[in-house]
C-alpha atoms as one frame of an Amber mdcrd trajectory, in Angstrom:
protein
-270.139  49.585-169.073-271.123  46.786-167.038-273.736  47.484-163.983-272.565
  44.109-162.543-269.992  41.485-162.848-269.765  38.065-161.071-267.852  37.331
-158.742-266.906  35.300-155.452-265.394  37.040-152.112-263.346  34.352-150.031
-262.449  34.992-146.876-258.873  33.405-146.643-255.854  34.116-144.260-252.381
  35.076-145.479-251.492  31.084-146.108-254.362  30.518-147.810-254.143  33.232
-150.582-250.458  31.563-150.799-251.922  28.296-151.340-254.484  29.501-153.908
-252.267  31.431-155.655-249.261  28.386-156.093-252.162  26.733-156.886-252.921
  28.732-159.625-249.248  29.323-160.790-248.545  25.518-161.319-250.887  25.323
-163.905-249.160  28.404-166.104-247.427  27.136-169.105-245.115  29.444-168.712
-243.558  28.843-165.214-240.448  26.881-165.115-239.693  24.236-162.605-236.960
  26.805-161.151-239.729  29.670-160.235-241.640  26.471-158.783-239.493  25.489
-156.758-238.312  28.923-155.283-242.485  29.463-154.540-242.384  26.621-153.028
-239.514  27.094-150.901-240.738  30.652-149.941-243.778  29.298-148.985-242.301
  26.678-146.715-239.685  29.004-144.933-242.903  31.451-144.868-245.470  29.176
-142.832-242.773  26.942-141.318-244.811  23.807-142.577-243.285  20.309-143.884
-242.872  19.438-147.111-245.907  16.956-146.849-248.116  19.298-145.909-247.085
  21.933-148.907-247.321  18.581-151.534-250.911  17.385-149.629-252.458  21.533
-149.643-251.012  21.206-153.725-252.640  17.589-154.435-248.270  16.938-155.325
-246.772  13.977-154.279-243.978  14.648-151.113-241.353  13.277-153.480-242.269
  15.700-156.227-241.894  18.473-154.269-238.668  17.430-152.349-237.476  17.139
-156.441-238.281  20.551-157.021-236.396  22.075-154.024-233.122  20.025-154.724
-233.174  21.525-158.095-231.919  25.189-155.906-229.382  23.569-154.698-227.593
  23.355-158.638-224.549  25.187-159.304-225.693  28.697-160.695-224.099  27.432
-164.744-226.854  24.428-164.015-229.617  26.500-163.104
């Protein structure tokens, strides 16, 4: 029944709205380090950026990221 609701309109390319939204998926409770690390790797193979620059757009350490990725290259029984 609302006449008007708040809101904010962002102008953002395709990597952008991938950044904002990995942004806001890290911060679920529910997300396991798997599903992190597969959004981050599509996001990578996506935008064809470095690992850096994915960790730096996150605020995530390079090494924290590079820990995530390695963790999809487990055995399937270890995943």
């Amino acid at each position: 029944g609302l006449e008007q609701v708040p809101c904010r309109v962002l102008d953002l390319t395709d990597q952008q709205v991938c950044e904002v939204s990995l942004e806001e998926n890290l911060k679920r409770q529910d997300l396991n380090v798997l599903e992190k690390a597969v959004a981050f790797q599509d996001y990578l193979q996506r935008f064809q950026c470095p690992i850096e620059e994915l960790g730096r757009r996150l605020s995530l350490d390079r090494s924290t990221v590079s820990n995530m990725l390695r963790l999809l290259e487990l055995p399937e029984p270890l995943k």
